[in-house]
DOZA-964068 format. One line per 5 residues: number of its first residue (from 1); their letters; for each residue z, x, y of N, C-alpha, C. Coordinates in Angstrom, 2 decimals. Layout:
N
NUM = A = Z:X:Y:Z:X:Y:Z:X:Y ~ ...
//
This chain:
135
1 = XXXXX = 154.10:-84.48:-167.73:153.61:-84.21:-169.06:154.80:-83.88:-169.96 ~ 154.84:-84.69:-171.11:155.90:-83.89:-172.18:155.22:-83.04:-172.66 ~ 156.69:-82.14:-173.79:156.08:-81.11:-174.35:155.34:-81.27:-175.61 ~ 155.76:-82.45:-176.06:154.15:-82.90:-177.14:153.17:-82.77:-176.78 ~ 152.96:-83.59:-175.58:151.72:-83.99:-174.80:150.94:-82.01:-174.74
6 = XXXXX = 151.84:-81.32:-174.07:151.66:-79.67:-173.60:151.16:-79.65:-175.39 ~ 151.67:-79.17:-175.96:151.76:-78.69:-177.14:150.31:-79.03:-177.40 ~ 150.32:-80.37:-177.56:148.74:-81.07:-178.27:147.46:-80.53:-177.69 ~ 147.86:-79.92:-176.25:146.40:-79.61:-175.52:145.93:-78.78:-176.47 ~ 144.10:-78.79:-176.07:143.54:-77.95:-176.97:143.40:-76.62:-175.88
11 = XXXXX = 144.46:-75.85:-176.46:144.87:-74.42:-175.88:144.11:-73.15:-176.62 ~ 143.34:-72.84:-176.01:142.20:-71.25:-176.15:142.84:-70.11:-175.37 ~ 142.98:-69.04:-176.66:143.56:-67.73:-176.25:142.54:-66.91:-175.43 ~ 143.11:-66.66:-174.28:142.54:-65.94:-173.39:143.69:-64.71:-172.58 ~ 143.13:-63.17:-172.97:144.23:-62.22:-172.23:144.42:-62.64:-170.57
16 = XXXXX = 145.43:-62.82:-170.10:146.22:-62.33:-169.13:145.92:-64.01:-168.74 ~ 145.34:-65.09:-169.31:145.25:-66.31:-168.68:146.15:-67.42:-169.65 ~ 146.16:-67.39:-170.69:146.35:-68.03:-172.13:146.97:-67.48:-173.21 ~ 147.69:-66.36:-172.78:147.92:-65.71:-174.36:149.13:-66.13:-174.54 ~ 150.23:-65.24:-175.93:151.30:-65.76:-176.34:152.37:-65.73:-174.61
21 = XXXXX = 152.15:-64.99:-174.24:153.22:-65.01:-173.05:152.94:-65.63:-171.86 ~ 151.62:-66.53:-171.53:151.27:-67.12:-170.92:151.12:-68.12:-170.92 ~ 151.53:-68.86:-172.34:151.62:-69.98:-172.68:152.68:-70.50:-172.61 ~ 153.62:-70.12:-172.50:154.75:-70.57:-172.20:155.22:-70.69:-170.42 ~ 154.52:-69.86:-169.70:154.77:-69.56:-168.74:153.57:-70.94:-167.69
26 = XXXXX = 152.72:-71.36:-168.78:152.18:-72.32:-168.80:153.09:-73.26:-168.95 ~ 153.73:-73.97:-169.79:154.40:-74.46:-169.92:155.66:-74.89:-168.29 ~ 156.17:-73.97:-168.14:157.01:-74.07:-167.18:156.39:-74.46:-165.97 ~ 155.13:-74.21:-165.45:154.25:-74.68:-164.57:154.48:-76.23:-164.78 ~ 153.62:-76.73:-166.20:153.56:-78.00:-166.34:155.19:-78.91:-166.04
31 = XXXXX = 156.01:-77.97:-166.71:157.44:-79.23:-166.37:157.79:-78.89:-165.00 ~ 157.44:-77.85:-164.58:158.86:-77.89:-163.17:157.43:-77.51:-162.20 ~ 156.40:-77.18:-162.19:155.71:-76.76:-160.80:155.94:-75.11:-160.69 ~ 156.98:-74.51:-161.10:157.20:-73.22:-160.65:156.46:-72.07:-161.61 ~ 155.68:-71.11:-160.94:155.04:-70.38:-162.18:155.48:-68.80:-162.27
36 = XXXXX = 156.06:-68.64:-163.71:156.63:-67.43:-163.51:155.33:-66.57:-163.93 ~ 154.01:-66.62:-164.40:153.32:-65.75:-164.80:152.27:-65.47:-163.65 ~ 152.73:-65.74:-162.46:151.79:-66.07:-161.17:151.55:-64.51:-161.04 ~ 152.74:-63.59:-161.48:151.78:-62.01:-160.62:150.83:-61.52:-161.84 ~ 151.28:-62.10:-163.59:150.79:-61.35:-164.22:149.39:-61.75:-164.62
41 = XXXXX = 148.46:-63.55:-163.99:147.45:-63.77:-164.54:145.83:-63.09:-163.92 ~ 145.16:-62.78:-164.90:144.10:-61.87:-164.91:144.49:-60.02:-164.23 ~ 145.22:-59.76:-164.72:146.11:-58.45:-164.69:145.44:-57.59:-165.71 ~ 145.41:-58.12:-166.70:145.09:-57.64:-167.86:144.30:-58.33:-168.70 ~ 143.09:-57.69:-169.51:142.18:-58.47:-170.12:141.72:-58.45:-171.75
46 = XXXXX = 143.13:-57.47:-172.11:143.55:-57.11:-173.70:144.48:-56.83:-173.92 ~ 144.69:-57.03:-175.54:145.93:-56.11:-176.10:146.50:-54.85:-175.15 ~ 146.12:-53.77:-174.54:146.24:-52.88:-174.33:146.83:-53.37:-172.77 ~ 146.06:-53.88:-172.54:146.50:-54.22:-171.00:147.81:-55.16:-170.98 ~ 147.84:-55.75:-172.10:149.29:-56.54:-172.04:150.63:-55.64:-172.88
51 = XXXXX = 150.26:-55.06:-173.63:151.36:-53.65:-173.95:151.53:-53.15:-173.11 ~ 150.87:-52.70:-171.80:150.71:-51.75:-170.76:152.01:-52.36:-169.95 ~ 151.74:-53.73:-169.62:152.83:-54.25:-169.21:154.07:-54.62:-169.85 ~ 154.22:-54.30:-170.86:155.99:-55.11:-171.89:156.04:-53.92:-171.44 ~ 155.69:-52.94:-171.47:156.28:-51.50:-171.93:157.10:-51.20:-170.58
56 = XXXXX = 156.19:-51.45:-169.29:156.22:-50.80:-168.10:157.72:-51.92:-167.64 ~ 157.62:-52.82:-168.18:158.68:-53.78:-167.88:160.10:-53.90:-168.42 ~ 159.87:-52.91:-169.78:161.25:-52.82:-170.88:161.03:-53.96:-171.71 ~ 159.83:-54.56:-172.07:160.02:-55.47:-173.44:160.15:-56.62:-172.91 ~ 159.78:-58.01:-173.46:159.18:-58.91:-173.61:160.32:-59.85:-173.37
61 = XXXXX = 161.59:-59.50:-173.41:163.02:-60.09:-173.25:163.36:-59.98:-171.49 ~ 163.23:-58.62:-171.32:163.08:-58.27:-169.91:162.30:-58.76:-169.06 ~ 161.03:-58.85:-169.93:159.59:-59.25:-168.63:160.01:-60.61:-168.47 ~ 160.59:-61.12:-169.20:160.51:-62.85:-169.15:161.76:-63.18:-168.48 ~ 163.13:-62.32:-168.54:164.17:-62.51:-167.93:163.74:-62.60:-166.97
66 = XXXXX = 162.96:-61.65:-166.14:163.05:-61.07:-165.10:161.91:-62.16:-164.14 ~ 161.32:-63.10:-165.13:160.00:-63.57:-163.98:160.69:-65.25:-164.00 ~ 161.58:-65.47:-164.94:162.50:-66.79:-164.83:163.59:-66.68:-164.40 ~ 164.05:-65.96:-164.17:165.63:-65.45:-163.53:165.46:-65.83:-161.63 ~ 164.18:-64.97:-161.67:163.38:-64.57:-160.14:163.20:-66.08:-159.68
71 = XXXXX = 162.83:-67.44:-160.49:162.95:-68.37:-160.42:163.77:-69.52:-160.22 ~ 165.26:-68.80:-160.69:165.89:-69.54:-160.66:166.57:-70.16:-162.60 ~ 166.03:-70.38:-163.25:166.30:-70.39:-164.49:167.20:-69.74:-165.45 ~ 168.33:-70.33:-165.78:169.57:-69.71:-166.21:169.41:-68.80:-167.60 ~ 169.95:-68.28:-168.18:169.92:-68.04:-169.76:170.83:-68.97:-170.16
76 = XXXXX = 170.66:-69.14:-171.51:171.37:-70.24:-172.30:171.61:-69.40:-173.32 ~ 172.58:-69.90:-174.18:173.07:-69.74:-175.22:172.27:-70.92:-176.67 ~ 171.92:-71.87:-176.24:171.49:-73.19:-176.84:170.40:-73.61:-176.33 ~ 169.27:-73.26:-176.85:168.68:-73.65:-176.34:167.90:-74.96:-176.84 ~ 167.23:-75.92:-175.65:167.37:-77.12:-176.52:165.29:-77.62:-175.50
81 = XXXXX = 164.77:-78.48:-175.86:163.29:-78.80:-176.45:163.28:-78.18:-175.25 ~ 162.05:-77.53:-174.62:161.67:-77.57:-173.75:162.01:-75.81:-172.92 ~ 163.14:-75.52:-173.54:163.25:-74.08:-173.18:162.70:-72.89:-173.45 ~ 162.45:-71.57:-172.60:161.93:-70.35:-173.39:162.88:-69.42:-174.05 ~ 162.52:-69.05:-175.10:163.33:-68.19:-175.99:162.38:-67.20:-176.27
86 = XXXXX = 162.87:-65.55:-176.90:162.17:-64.73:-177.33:162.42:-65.10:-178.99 ~ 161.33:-64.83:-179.40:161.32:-65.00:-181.15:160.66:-64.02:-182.05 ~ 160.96:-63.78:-183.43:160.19:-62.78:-183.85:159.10:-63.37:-184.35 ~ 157.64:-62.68:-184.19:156.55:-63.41:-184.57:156.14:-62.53:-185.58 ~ 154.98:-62.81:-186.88:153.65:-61.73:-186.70:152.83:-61.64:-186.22
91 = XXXXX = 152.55:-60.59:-185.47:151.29:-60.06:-184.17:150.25:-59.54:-184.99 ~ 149.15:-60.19:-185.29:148.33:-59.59:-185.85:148.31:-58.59:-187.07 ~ 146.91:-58.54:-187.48:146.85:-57.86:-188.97:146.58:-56.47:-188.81 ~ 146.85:-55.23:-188.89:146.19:-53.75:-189.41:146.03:-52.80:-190.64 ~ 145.42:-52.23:-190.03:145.42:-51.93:-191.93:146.43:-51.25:-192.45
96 = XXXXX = 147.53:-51.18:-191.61:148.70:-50.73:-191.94:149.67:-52.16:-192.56 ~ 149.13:-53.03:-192.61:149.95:-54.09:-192.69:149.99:-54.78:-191.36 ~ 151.12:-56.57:-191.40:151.53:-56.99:-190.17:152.42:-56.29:-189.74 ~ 152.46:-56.92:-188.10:153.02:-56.27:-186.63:154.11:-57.36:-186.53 ~ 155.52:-57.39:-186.63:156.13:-58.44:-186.17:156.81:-58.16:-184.42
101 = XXXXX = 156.53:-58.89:-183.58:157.27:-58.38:-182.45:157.27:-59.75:-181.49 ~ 158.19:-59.17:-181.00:159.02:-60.01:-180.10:158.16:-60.83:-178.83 ~ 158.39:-62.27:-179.10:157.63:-63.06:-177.87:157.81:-64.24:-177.38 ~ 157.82:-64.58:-176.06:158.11:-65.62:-175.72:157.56:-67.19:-176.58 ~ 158.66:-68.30:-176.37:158.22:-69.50:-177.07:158.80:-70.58:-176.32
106 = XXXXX = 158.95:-71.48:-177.16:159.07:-72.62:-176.47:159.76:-73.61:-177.50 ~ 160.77:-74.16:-177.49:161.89:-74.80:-178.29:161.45:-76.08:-178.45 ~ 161.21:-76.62:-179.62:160.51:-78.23:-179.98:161.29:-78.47:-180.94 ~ 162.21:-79.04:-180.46:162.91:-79.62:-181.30:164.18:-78.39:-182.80 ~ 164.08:-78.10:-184.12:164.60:-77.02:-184.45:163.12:-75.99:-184.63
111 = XXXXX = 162.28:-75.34:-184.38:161.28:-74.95:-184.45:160.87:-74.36:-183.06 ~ 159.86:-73.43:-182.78:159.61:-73.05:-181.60:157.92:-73.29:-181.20 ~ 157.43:-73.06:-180.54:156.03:-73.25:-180.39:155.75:-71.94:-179.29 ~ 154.56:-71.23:-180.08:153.82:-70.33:-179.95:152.10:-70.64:-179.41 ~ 151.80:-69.39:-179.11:150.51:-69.45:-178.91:149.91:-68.22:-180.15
116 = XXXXX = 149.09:-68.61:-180.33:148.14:-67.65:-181.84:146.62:-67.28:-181.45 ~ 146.14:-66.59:-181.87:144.52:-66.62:-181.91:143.92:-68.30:-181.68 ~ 144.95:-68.92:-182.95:143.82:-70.16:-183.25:144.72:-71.23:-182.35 ~ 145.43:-70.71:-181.58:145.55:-72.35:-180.64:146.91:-72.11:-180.42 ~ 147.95:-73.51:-180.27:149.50:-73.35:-179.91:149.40:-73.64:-181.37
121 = XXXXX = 150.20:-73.20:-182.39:151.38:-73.87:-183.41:153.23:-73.84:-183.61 ~ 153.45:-74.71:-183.84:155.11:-74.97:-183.75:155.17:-74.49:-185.58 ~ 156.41:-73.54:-185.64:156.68:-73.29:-186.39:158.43:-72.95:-186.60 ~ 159.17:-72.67:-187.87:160.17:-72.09:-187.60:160.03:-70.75:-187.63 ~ 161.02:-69.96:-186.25:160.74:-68.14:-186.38:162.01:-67.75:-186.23
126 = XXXXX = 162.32:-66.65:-186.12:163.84:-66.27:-185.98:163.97:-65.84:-184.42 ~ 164.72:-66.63:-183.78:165.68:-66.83:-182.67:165.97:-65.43:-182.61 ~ 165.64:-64.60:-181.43:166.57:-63.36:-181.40:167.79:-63.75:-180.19 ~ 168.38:-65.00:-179.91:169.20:-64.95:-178.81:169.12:-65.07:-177.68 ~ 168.21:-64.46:-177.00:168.09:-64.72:-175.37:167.03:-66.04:-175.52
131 = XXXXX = 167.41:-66.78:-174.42:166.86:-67.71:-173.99:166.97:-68.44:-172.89 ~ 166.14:-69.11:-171.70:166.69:-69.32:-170.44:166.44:-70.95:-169.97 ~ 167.29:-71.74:-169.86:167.50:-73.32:-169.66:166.17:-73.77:-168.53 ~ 165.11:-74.45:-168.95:163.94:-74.76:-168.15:164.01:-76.29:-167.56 ~ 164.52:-77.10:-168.73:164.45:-78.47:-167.52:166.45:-79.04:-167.38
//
């Protein structure tokens, strides 16, 4: 499968099966077979349950180092289609205003691709740097 092909599926947010950090981890399944989100799916079944884990892990840079590293998967400096990177997103609305925070993606080309409430969208976000070479 390319990552168009990935991208285009019609992808439904679901906690600890489908969400922003599982979609990518999806992803890596589809190109290489290897799954780094194998201890974390149905773990957790909300917001709360998936904070429970960045937190317990040191953040969303860490959790992801640490479950692609464990794999085998280098960090890059450049990352190019097909790789995971952390990016800054907005996380939802409160009545305090938006949440911007840090989450795994997926490199398409200059743009990254996310998972949202309403499905995957590719957008441009800001690159915070870490990122780890997938194919």
């Amino acid at each position: 499968m390319t990552l168009e092909e990935y991208i285009r599926l019609p992808h439904r947010w679901q906690w600890g099966f489908s969400d922003c950090t599982l979609f990518t981890a999806n992803w890596v399944v589809a190109a290489t077979g290897k799954d780094p989100g194998a201890e974390l799916r149905s773990t957790y079944l909300d917001a709360e349950g998936a904070a429970a884990i960045l937190r317990a892990s040191g953040g969303a840079e860490r959790l992801v180092g640490s479950k692609l590293g464990a794999l085998g998967f280098p960090r890059t400096n450049d990352p190019r289609d097909g790789d995971i990177g952390i990016v800054n997103a907005m996380s939802g609305f409160e009545a305090a205003g938006a949440s911007v925070k840090e989450i795994p993606a997926i490199r398409f080309g200059p743009l990254w691709a996310v998972m949202s409430a309403r499905g995957a969208m590719v957008k441009h976000l800001d690159w915070t740097g870490s990122a780890w070479r997938i194919a």
